[in-house]
C-alpha positions in Angstrom: -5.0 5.4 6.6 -3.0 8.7 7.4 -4.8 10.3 9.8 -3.9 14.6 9.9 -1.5 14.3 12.1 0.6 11.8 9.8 0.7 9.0 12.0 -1.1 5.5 11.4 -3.4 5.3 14.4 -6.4 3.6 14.3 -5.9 0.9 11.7 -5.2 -2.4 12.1 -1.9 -4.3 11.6 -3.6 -5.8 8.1 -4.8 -2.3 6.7 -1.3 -0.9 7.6 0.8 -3.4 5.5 -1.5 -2.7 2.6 -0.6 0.5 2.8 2.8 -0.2 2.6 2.9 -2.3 -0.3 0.5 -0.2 -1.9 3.0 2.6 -1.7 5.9 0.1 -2.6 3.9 -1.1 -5.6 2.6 2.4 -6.8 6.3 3.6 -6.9 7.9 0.5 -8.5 5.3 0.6 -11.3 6.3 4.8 -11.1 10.0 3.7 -11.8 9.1 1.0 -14.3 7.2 3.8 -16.6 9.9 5.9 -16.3 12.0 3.5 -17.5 10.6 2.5 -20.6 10.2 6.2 -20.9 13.3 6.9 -21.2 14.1 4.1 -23.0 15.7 1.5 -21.1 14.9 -2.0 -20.0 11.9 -2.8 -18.0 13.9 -4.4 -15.3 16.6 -1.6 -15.2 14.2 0.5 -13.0 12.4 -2.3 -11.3 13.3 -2.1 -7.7 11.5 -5.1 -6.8 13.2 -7.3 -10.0 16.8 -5.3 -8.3 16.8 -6.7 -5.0 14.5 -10.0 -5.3 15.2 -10.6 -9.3 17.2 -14.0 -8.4 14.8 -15.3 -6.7 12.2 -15.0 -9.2 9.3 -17.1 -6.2 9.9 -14.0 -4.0 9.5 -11.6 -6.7 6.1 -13.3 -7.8 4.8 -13.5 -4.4 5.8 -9.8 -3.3 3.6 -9.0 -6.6 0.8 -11.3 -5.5 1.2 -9.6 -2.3 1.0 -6.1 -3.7 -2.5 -7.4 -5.9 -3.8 -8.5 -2.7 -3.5 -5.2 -1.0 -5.1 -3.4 -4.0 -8.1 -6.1 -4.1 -8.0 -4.9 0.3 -8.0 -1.2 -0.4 -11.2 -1.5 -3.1 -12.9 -3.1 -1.0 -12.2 -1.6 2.7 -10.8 -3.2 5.4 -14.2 -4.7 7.8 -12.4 -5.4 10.7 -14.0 -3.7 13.8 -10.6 -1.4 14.3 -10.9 -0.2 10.8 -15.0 0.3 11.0 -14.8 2.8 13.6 -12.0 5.2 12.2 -13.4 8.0 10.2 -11.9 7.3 6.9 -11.6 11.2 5.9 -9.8 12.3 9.2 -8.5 9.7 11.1 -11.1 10.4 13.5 -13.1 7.8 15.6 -16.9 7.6 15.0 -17.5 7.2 18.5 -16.2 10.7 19.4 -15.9 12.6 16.4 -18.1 15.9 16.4 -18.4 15.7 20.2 -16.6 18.0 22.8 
């Protein structure tokens, strides 16, 4: 939901927190490959096991959480907000291609 300037403009609050965890998720699972990679224990290089690992309810739900925002980004976001941003550009429908 970058838009070309790098800002988040023009999502919603929903579709922005999706993001996040998306990008949380995608390089916690990066770290956890590299881990067994390399040879080491799973947990060793998972940043979400480090800092939530002894409370194993948060851990679950921040990977619930992380699932959710997956099962979001496959299927789009339908809020209005969302509907009328130009998901190439960051551009909105309403004024995009006018001058």
């Amino acid at each position: 939901m970058l838009n070309r300037t790098g800002s988040w403009k023009g999502c919603c609050t929903p579709a922005l927190i999706g993001e996040i965890l998306l990008m949380v998720g995608g390089v916690n699972w990066g770290l956890v490959g590299v881990g067994m990679l390399v040879g080491s224990d799973i947990n060793a290089w998972n940043v979400v096991h480090m800092v939530f690992g002894s409370v194993s309810v948060v851990e679950g739900i921040i990977y619930v959480l992380v699932g959710i925002a997956a099962v979001m980004k496959i299927f789009g976001c339908k809020c209005e907000k969302c509907s009328n941003m130009c998901s190439s550009c960051g551009a909105d429908n309403k004024t995009a291609g006018t001058m």
